[in-house]
KENU-781699 format. One record per atom (N, C-alpha, C): x negated, y, z negated; residue number from 0. Coordinates in pm, whole numbers, plus 50000, padded with zeros to 5 digits. Last residue first. Example, Ala and Ser with C-alpha at 12.3 -4.5 7.8 and 13.67 -1.06 7.14 Angstrom:
2
u=48715; v=49775; w=49292; i=1
u=48633; v=49894; w=49286; i=1
u=48710; v=50003; w=49213; i=1
u=48681; v=49431; w=49220; i=0
u=48770; v=49550; w=49220; i=0
u=48680; v=49670; w=49220; i=0
end
This chain:
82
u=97824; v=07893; w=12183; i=81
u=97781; v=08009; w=12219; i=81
u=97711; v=08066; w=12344; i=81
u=97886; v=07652; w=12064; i=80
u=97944; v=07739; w=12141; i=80
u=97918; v=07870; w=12168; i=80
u=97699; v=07577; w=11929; i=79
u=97698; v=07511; w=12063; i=79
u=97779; v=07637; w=12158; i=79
u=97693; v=07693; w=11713; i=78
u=97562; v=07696; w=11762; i=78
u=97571; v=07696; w=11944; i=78
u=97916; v=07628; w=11595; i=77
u=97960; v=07772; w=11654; i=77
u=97790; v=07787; w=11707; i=77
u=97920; v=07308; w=11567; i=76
u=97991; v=07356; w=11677; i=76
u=97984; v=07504; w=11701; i=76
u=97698; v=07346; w=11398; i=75
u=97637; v=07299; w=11533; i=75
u=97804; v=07305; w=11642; i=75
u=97813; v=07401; w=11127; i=74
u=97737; v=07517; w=11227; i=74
u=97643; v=07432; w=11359; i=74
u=97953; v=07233; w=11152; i=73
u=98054; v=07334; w=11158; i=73
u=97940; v=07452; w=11217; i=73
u=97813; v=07009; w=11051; i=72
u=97935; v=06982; w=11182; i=72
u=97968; v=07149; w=11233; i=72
u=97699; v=07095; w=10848; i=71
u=97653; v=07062; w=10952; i=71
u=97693; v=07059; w=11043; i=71
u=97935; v=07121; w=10656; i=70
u=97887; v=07232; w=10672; i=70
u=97777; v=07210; w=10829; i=70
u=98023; v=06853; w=10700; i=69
u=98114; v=06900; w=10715; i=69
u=98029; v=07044; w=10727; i=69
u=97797; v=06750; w=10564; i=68
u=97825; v=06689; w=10704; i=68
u=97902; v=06804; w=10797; i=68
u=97838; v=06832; w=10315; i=67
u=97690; v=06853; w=10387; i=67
u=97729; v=06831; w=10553; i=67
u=98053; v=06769; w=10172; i=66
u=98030; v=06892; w=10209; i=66
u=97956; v=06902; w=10275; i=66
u=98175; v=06443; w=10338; i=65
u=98091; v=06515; w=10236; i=65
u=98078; v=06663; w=10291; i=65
u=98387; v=06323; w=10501; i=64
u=98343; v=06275; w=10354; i=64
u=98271; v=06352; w=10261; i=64
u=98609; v=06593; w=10591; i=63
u=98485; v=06521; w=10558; i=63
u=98508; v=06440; w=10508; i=63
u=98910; v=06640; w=10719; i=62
u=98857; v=06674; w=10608; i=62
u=98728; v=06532; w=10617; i=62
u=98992; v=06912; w=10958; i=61
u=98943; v=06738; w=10941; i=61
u=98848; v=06736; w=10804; i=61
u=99219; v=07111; w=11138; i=60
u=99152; v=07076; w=11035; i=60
u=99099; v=06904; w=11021; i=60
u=99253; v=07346; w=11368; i=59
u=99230; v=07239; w=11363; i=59
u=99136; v=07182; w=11238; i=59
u=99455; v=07624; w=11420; i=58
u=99344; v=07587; w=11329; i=58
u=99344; v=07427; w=11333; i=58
u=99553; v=07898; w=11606; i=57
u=99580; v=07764; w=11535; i=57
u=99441; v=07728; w=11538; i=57
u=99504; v=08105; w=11719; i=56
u=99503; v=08117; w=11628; i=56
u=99561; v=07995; w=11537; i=56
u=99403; v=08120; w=11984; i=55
u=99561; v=08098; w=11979; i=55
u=99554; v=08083; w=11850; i=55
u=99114; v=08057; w=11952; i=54
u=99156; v=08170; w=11964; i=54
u=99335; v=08188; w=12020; i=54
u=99148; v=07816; w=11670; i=53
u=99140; v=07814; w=11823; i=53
u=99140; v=07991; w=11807; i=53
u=98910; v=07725; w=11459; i=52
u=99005; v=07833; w=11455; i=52
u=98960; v=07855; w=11604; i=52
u=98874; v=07418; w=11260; i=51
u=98843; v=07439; w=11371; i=51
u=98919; v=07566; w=11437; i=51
u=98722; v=07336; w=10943; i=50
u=98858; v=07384; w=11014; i=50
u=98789; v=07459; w=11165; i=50
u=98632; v=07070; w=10777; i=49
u=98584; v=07157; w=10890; i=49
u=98735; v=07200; w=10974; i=49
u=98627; v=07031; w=10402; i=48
u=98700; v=07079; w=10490; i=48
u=98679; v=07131; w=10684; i=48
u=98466; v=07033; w=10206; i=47
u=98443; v=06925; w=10289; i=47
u=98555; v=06921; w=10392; i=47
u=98428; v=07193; w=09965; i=46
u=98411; v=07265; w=10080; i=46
u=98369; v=07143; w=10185; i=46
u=98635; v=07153; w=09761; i=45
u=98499; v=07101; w=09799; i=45
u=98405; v=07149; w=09869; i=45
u=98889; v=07244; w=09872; i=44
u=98851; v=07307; w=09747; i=44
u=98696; v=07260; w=09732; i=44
u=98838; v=07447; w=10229; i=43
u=98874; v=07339; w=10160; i=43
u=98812; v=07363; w=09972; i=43
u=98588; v=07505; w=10487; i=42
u=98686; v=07499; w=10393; i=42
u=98715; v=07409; w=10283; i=42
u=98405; v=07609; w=10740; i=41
u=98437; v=07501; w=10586; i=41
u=98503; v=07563; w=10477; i=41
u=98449; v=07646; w=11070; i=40
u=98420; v=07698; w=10951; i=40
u=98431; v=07580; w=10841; i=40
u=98431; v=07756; w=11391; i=39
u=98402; v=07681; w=11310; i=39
u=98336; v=07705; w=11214; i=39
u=98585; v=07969; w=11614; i=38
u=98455; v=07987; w=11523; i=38
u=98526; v=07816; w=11443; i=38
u=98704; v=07985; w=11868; i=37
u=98678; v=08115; w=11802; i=37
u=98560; v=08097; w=11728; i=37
u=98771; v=07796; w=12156; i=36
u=98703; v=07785; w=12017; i=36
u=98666; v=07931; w=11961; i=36
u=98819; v=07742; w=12377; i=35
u=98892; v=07813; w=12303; i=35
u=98916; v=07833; w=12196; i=35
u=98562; v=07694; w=12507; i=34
u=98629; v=07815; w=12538; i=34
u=98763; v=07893; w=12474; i=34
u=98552; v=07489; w=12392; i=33
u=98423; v=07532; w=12356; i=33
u=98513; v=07700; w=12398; i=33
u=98833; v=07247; w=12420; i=32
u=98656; v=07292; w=12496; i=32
u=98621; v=07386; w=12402; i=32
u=98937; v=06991; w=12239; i=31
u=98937; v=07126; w=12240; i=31
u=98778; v=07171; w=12306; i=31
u=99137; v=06650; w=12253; i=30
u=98986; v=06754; w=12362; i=30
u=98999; v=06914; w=12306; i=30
u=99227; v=06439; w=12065; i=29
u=99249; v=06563; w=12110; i=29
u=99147; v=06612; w=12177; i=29
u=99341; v=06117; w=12084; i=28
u=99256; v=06206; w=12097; i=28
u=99256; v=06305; w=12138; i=28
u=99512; v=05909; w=11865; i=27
u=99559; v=06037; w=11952; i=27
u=99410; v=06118; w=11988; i=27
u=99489; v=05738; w=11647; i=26
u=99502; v=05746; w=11792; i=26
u=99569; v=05763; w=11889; i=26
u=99454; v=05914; w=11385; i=25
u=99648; v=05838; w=11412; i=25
u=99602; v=05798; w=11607; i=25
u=99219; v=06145; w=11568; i=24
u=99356; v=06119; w=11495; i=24
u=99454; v=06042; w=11501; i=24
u=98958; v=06252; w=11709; i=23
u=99028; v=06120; w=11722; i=23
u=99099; v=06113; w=11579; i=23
u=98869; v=06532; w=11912; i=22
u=98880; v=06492; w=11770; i=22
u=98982; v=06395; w=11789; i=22
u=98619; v=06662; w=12057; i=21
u=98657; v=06553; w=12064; i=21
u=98708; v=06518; w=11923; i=21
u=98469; v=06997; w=12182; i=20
u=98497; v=06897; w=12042; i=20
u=98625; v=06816; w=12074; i=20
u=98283; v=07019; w=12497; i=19
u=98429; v=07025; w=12369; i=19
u=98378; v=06974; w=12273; i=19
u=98072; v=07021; w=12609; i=18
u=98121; v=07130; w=12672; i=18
u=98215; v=07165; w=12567; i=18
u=97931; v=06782; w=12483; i=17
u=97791; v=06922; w=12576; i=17
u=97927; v=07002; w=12548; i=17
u=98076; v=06723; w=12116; i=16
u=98021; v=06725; w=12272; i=16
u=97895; v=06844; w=12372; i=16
u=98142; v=06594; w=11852; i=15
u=98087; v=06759; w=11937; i=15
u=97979; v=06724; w=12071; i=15
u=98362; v=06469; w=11723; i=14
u=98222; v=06479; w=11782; i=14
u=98227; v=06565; w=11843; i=14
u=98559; v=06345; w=11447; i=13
u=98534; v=06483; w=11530; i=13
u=98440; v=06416; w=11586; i=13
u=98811; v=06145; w=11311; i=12
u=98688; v=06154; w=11369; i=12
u=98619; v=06267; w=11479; i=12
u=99013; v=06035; w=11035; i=11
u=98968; v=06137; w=11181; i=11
u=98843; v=06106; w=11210; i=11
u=99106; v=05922; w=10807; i=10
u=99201; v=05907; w=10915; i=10
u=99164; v=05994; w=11025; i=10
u=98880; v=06104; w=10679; i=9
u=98962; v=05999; w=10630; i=9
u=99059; v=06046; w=10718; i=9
u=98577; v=06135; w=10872; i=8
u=98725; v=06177; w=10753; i=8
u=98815; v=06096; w=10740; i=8
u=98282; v=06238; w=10998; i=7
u=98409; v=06137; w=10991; i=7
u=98515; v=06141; w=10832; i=7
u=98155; v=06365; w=11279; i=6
u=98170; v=06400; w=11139; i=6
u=98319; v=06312; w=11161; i=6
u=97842; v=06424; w=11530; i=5
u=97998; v=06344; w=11473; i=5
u=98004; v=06376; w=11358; i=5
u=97745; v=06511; w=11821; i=4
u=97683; v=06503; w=11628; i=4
u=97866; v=06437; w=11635; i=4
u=97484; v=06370; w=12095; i=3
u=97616; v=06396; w=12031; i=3
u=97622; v=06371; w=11856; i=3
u=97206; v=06486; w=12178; i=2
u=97285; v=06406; w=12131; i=2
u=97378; v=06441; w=12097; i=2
u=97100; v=06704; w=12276; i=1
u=97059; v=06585; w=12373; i=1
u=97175; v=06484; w=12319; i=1
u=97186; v=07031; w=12406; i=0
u=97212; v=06934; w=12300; i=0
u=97185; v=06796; w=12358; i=0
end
């Protein structure tokens, strides 16, 4: 991956890194690596939802601005992580 992708929400900010996803909340930045990442998905009634499903089975959610971003975001984190 040469560049870093980002997806931005109201009160968040994801980027998807070489190794994690980087998510900036209420500044608080969370690090989730890649290793304890199950799958990245879209959700939500829009589908502008990117829920992030640790394998501890908690779910990291960030709601888009747009379905497109949010479906983009979601298949370049289960691209990356692989």
């Amino acid at each position: 991956m040469s560049s870093s992708q980002i997806v931005r929400g109201r009160g968040a900010t994801a980027t998807l890194q070489k190794s994690a996803v980087i998510v900036d909340r209420d500044q608080v930045r969370t690090t989730i690596p890649f290793e304890v990442i199950q799958e990245a998905r879209v959700g939500g009634r829009r589908a502008r939802t990117v829920e992030i499903v640790l394998t501890d089975g908690m779910t990291h959610e960030l709601r888009a601005n747009n379905a497109t971003s949010a479906t983009a975001f979601a298949a370049a984190v289960n691209a990356a992580d692989t």
